[in-house]
C-alpha positions in Angstrom: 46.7 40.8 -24.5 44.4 38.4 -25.6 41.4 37.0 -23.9 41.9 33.3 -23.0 39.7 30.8 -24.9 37.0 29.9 -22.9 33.7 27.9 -23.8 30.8 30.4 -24.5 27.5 30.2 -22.4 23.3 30.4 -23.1 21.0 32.4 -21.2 17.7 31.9 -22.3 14.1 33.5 -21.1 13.1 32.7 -17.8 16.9 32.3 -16.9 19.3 34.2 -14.4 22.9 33.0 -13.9 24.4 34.5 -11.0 28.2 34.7 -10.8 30.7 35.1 -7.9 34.3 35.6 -7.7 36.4 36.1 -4.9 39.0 38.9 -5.2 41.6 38.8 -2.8 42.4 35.5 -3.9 43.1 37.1 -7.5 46.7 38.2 -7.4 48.0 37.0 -10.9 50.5 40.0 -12.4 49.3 39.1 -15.5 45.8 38.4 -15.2 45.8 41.7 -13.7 47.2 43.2 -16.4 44.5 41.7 -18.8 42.0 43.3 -16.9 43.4 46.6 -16.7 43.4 46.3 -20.8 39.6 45.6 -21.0 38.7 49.0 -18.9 37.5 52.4 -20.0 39.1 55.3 -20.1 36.4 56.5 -17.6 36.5 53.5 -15.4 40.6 53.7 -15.3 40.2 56.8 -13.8 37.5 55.6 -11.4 39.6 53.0 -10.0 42.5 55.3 -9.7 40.6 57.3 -7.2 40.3 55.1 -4.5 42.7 55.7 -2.0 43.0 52.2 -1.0 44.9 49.4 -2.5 42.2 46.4 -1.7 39.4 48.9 -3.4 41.4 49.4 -6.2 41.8 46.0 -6.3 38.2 45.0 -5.8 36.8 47.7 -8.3 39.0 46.1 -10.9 38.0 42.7 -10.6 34.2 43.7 -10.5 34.3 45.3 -13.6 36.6 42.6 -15.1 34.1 39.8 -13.9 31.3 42.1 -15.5 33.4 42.6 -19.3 34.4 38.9 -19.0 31.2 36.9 -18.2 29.3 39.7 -21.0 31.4 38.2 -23.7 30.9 34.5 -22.3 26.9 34.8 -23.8 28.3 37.2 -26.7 31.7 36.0 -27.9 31.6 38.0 -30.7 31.9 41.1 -28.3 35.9 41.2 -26.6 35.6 42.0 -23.1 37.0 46.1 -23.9 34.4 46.9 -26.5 31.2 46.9 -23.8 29.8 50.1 -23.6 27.6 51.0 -20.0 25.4 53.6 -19.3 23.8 54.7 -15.8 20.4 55.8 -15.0 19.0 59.1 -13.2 19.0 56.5 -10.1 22.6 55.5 -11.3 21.5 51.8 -12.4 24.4 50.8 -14.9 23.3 48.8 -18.2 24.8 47.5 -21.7 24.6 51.0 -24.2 26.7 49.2 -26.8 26.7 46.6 -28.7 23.2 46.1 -28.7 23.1 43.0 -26.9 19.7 42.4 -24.9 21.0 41.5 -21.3 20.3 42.8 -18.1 23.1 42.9 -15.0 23.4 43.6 -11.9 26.4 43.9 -9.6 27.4 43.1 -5.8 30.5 43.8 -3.6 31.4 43.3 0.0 34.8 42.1 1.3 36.3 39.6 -0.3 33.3 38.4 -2.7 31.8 40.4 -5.8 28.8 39.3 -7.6 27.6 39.8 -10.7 23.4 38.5 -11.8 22.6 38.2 -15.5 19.5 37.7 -17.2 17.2 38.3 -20.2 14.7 40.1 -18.5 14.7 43.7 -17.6 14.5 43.9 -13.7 17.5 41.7 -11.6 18.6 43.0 -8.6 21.4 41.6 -6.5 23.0 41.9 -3.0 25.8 40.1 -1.2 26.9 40.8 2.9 28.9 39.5 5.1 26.4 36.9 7.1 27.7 37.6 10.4 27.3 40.9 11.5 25.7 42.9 14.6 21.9 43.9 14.5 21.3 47.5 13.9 17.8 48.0 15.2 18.4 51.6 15.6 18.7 51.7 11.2 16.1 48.8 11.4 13.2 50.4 12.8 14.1 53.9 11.2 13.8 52.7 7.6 12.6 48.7 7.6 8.7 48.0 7.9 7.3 47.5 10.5 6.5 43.9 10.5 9.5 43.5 9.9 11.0 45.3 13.1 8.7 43.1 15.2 9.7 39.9 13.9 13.4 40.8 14.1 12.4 42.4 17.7 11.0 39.0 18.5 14.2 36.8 17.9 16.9 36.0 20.4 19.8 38.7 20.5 21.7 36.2 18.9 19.7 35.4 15.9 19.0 39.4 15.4 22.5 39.9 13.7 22.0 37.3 11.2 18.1 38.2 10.6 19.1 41.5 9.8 21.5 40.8 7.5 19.1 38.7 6.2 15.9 41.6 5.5 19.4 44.0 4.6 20.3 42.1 1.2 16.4 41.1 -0.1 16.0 45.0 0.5 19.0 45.6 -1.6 18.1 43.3 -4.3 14.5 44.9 -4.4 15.5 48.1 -4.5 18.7 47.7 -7.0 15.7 45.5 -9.4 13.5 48.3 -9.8 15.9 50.6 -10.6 15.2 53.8 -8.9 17.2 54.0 -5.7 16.2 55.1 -2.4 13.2 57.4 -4.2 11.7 53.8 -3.3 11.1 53.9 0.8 12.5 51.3 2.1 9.7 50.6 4.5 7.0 50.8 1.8 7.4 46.7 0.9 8.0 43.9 3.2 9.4 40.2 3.6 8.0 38.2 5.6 10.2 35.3 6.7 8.7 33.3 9.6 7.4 30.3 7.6 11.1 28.5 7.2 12.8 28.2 3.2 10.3 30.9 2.2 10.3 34.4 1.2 6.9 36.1 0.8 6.5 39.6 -0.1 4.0 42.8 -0.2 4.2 46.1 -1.3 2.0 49.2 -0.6 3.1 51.0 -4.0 2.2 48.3 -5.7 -0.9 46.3 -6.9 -1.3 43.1 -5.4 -1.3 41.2 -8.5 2.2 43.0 -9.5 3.7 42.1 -6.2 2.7 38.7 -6.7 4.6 38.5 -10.0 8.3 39.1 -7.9 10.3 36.4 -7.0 13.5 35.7 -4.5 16.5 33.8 -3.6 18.8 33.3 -1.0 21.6 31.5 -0.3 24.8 31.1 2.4 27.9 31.4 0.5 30.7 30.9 2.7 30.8 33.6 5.0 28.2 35.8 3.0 24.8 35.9 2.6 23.4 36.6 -1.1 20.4 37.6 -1.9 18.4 38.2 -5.2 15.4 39.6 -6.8 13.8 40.0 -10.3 10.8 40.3 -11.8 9.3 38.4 -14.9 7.6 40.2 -17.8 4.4 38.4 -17.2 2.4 37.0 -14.0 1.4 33.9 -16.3 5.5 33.2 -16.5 6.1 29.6 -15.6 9.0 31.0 -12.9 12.8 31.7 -13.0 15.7 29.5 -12.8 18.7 30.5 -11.6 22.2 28.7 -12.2 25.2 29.9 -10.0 28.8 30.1 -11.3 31.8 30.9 -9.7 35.1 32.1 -11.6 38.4 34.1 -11.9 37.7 36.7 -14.5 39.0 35.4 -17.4 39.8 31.7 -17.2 37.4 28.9 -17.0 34.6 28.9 -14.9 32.4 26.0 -12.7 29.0 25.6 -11.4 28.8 26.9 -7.9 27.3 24.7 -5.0 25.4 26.7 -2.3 23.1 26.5 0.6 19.4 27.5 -0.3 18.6 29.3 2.8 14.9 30.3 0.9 12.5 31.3 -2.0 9.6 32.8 -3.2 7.0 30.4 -2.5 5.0 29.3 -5.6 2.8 26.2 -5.5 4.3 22.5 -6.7 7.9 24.0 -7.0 10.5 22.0 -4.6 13.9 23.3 -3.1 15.8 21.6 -5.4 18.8 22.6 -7.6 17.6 24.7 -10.4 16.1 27.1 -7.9 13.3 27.9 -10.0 11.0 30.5 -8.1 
């Protein structure tokens, strides 16, 4: 089967385009099919060991958005002929062709999400945005500024809050590369000054800290988060674009709520997101 002809795409420096598709809305026999053709050997087998339908299902549209949207900024790649390769931390990147893209990938129910970029650390996470506050696995692993603040808010804002610290964690964590050898309570967000994100890190040096920036938006019922780092603190910022798509066939722009951002001086909430 071939892949459908679909207009290729540009990411330039200073760029991150953050896709989103929503899988149990993908039910196509034959768009199925097509993704089935694109997978490894290896990652046929993966799939084939999860014992339920909806992951199997899930897992093959993840990698299918991955192998699809790849050969949207390379079309001279076909979706079956990218090569990954993990990490000691199990971080998956492009081994062949020698394309230089970094990518990161998301899942919950019923939403997977997929980040892109030039530079080398992108990290991305996507929950569901309503979901009960564990403060018991909050103040075992999260700082603890950030276990007051989220001890400080009404029951009924804790859920959300947490949620909230949860993804920006993830996306840290999943940036750098290196799992949980990273502590999860050795950096911090600080969230109380409303649409911003600020940040610190013990393990880091202030002015390296300073360099990271972060997103969030609602989308539908999830919350996404995102994190990356730019190769230099004199970078003019990031821009991120969002898309949303069914694996191979056209894609759109994606419209979502800004919930927050890195804070850098003179740079508005306004679509482009730059941070």
């Amino acid at each position: 089967m071939s892949t459908p002809d679909i207009r290729p795409l540009h990411l330039g420096p200073g760029e991150i385009h953050v896709w989103s598709a929503r899988d149990p809305q993908i039910d196509d026999a034959a768009l199925l099919a097509l993704y089935r053709s694109w997978l490894s050997a290896e990652e046929t087998e993966r799939m084939q060991r999860f014992m339920f339908e909806r992951d199997r299902h899930q897992y093959l549209v993840t990698r299918a958005l991955l192998r699809s949207t790849l050969s949207l900024y390379a079309p001279w790649v076909a979706p079956q002929q990218w090569v990954f390769a993990s990490n000691a931390w199990g971080k998956p990147a492009i081994a062949a062709p020698a394309v230089p893209m970094a990518f990161n990938l998301s899942h919950t129910e019923g939403l997977v999400a997929l980040a892109l970029t030039l530079e080398s650390s992108v990290g991305i996470d996507v929950e569901p945005r309503q979901r009960l506050a564990d403060l018991d696995l909050a103040e075992r692993f999260f700082s603890a500024s950030e276990v007051r603040y989220l001890s400080s808010l009404p029951a009924a804002d804790q859920g959300a809050l947490f949620m909230t610290l949860w993804t920006l964690k993830e996306a840290y964590i999943k940036a750098r590369g290196q799992g949980l050898s990273i502590p999860l309570d050795s950096f911090s967000f600080e969230l109380a000054t409303p649409g911003q994100i600020g940040f610190s890190c013990r393990t880091l040096a202030p002015s390296e800290a300073q360099r990271w920036r972060f997103w969030q938006w609602e989308h539908g019922p999830f919350v996404l988060s995102l994190g990356c780092c730019p190769p230099s603190r004199h970078s003019p910022g990031m821009a991120v674009q969002l898309y949303e798509t069914v694996p191979g066939r056209p894609h759109a722009p994606r419209s979502a709520v800004m919930c927050r951002l890195s804070h850098r001086q003179g740079q508005p909430l306004v679509p482009g997101w730059r941070a």
